[in-house]
C-alpha positions as CSV (number, residue, x, y, z in Angstrom):
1,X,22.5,83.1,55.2
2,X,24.1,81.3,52.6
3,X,24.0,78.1,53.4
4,X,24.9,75.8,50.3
5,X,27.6,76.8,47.3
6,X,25.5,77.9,44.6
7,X,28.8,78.8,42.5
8,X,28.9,75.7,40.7
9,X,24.9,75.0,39.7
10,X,24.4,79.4,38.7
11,X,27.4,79.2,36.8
12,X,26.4,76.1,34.8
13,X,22.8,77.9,34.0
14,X,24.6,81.0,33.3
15,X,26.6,78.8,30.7
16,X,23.7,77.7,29.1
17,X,22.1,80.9,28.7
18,X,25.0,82.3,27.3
19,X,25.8,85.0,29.7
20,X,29.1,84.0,30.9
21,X,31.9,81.3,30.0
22,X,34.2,79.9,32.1
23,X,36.9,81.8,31.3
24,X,34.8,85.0,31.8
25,X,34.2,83.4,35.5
26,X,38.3,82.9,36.4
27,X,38.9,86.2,35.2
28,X,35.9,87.5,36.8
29,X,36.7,85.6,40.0
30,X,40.8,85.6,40.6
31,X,41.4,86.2,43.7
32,X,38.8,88.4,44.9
33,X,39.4,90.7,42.0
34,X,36.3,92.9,41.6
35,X,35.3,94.3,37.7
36,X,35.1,97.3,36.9
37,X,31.7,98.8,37.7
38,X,30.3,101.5,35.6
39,X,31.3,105.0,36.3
40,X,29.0,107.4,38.6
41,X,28.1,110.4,36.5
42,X,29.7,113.6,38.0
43,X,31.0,111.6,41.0
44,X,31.8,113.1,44.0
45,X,35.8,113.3,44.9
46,X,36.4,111.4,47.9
47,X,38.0,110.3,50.7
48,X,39.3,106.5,51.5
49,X,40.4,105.0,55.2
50,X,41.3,101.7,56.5
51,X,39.5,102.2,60.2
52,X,40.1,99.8,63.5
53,X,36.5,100.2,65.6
54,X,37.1,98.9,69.0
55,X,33.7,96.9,69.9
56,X,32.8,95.1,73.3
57,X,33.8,92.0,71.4
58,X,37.1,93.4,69.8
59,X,38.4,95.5,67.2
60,X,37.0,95.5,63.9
61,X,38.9,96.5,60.5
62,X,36.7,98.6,58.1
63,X,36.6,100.9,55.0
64,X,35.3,104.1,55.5
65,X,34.8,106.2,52.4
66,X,33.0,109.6,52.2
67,X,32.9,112.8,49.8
68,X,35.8,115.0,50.6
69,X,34.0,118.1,51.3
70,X,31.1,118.6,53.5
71,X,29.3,116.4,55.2
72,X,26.7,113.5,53.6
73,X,24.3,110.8,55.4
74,X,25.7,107.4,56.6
75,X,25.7,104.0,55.2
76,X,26.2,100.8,56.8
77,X,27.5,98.3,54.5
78,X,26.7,94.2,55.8
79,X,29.1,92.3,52.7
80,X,28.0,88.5,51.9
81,X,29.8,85.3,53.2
82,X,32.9,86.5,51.8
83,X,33.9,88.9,53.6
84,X,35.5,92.5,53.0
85,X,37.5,92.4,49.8
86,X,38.4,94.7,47.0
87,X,34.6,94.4,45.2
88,X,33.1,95.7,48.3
89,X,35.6,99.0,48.7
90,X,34.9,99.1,45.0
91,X,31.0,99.2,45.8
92,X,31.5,101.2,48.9
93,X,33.5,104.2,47.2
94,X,31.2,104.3,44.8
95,X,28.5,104.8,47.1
96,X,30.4,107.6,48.7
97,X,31.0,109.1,45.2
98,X,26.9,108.9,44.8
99,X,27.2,111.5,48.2
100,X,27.8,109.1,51.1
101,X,29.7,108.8,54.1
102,X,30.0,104.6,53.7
103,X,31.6,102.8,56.3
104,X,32.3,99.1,55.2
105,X,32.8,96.3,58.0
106,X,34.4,93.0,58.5
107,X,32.0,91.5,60.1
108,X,33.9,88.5,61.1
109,X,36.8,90.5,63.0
110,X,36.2,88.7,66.2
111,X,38.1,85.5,64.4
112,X,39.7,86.6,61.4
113,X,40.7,90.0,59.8
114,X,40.1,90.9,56.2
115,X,40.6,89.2,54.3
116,X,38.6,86.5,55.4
117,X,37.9,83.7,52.2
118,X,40.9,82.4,51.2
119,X,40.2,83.1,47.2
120,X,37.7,85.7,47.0
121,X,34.3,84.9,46.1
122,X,35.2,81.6,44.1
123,X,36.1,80.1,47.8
124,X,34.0,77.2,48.4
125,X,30.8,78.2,50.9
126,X,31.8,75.3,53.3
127,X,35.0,76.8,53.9
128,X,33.3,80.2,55.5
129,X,30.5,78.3,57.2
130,X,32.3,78.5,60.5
131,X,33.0,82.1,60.5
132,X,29.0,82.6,59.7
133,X,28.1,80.4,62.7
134,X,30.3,83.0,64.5
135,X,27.5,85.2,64.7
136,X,24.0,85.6,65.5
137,X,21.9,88.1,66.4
138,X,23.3,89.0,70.2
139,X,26.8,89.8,67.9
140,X,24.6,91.8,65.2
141,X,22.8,94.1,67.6
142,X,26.1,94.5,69.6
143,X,28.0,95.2,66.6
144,X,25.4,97.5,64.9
145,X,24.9,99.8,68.2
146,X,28.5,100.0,67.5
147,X,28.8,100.7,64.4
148,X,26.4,103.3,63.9
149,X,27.8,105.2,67.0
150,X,31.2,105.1,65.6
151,X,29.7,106.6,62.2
152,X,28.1,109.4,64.4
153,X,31.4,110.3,65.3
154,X,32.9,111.0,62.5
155,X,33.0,114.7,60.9
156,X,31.9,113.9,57.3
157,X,28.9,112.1,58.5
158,X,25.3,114.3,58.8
159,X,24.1,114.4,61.8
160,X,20.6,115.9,60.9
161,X,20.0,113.2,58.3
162,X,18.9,109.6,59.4
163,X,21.3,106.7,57.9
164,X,20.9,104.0,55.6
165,X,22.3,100.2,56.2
166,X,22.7,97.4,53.2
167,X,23.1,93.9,53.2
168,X,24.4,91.3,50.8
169,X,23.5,87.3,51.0
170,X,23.7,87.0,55.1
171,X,24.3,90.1,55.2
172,X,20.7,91.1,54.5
173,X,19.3,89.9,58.0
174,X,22.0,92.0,59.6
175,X,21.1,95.0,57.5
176,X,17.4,94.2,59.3
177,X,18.9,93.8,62.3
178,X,20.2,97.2,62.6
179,X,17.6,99.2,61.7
180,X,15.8,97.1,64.9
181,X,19.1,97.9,67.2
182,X,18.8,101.5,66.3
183,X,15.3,102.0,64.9
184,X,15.6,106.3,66.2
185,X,18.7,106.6,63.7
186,X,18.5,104.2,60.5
187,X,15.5,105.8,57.6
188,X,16.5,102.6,55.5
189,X,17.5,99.0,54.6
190,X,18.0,97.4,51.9
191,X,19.2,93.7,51.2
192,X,20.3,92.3,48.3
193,X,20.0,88.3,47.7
194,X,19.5,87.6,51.1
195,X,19.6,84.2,50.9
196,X,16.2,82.3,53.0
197,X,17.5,83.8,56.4
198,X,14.9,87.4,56.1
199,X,11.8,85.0,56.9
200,X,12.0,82.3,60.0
201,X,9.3,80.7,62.1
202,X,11.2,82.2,65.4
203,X,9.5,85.1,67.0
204,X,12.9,86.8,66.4
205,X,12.8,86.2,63.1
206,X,14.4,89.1,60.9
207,X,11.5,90.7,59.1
208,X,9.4,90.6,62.2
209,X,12.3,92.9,64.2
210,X,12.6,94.7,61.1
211,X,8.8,95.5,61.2
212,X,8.9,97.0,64.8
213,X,10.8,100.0,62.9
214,X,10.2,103.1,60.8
215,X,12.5,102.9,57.9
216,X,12.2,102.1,54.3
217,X,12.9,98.8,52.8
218,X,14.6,97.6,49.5
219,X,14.6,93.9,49.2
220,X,15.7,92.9,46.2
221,X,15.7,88.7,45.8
222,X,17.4,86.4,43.8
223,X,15.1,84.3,41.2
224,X,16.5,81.3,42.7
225,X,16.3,82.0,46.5
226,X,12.5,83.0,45.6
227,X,12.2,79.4,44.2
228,X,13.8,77.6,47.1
229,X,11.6,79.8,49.4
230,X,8.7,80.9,47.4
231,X,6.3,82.3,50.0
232,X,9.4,84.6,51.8
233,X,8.0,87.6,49.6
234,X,4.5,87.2,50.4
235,X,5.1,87.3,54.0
236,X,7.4,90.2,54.1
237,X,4.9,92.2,52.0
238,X,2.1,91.2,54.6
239,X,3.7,91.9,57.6
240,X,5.4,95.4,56.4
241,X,2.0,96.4,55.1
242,X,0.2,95.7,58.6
243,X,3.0,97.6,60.2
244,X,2.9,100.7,57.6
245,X,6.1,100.4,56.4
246,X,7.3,101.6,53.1
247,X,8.8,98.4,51.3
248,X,10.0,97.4,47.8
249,X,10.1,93.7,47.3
250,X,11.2,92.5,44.3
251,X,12.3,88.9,42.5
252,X,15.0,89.9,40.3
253,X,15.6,87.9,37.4
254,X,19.2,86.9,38.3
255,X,21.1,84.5,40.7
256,X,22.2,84.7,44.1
257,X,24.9,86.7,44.4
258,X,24.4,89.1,41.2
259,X,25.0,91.8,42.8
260,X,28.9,92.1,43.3
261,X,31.4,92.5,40.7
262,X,33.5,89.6,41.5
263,X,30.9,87.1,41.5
264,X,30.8,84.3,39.3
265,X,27.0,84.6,38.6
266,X,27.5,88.6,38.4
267,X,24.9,90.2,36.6
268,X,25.0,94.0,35.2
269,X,21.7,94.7,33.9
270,X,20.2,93.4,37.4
271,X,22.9,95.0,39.5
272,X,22.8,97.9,37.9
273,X,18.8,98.1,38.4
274,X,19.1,97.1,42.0
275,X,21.6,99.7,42.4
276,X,19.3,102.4,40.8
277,X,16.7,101.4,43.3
278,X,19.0,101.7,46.3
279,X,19.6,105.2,45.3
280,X,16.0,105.6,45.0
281,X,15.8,104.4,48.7
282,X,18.2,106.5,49.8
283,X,17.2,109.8,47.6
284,X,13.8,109.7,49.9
285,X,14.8,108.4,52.9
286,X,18.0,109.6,53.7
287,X,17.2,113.3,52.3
């Protein structure tokens, strides 16, 4: 989970490297005002829905975005500390125009409905800690069981293929998560700068649940996560290989938080890679 604002310190190195200025990062930022990403190459038309799921907890407001025509696997989408905002549609429609059916959640509808951070990804971390100590991982299974079932329901979404499930800075444990709630109907996972919450010393710990599974994993870690928590990759790579488990593990060359358009430390060589290798994951395991 993200647990300290790493805004401030990535942009400064950013500075100095000469890959963004500061008015590159206001624009970038606004108020939760995603850029552009590039364009999917013969992208699939598509179909856009704000959804209300009731859970046992509440009702949770989502985006649910799939091809128009026919029916494609399911994706789970976790988003970071932020919350559902415009980057994440952005990201989930073009998921669904890659040949998805993408349903993306608020995962902190039990206090607050989207939007959640008061200026987009440039609100300060401390502001969103409480709504991240909302949860743990009693609300994560809950809502996971939930959320796949509610995918299941839906017409677009193929039945006779297992789904995938993403997750971005805290949202990476709960991509983990739910493969372990529903290890019979998610074929892969994939987290993205997961922040130091993947690997604890808890026999719950995420990557230990996430072991007990059968899917495919894509974990795809920020350069300064791996240096805060150097021996997370190590561990993960042992314990999926005792358990047989296809798994990608990778220290991208980028900071946390690369991977979404409105990010301040927003990276599109790296993003772009990481996104290529999600569609990898899901091209095998989701066929």
């Amino acid at each position: 989970m993200c647990d300290q604002d790493h805004s401030e310190q990535d942009l400064q190195d950013y500075e100095a490297r000469g890959l963004v200025t500061r008015k590159q990062f206001g624009v970038m930022l606004g108020a939760g005002i995603a850029m552009m990403l590039p364009k999917v190459a013969n992208a699939a038309e598509v179909t856009e829905t704000d959804v209300n799921i009731k859970t046992p907890d509440g009702t949770c407001d989502a985006y649910f975005v799939h091809p128009s025509s026919g029916t494609a696997a399911g994706v789970l989408v976790w988003p970071d500390i932020f919350g559902l905002r415009p980057a994440f549609r952005q990201m989930g429609k073009r998921l669904a125009e890659s040949g998805y059916s993408v349903l993306v959640v608020n995962p902190f509808y039990r206090t607050q409905r989207a939007p959640t951070a008061s200026k987009g990804a440039a609100t300060q971390i401390q502001e969103l800690m409480p709504l991240a100590r909302s949860l743990n991982e009693t609300t994560n299974v809950t809502d996971a069981k939930t959320f796949v079932a509610w995918l299941d329901q839906q017409r677009p979404v193929a039945k006779n293929r297992k789904m995938g499930t993403q997750g971005y800075c805290m949202g990476g444990s709960m991509a983990f998560r739910t493969a372990y709630a529903m290890p019979d109907r998610v074929g892969a996972v994939a987290s993205f700068h997961g922040g130091n919450g993947l690997v604890t010393n808890m026999p719950n710990s995420p990557h230990l649940e996430a072991a007990k599974t059968k899917a495919q994993f894509l974990v795809a870690i920020a350069q300064n996560d791996d240096m805060t928590a150097p021996t997370e990759k190590d561990v993960m790579k042992e314990t999926f290989g005792k358990a047989g488990l296809q798994a990608e593990i990778e220290v991208y060359p980028a900071m946390h938080g690369w991977c979404p358009p409105d990010s301040g430390v927003y990276s599109e060589p790296q993003a772009e890679k990481a996104w290529s290798r999600l569609l990898a994951l899901y091209g095998k395991a989701l066929a």
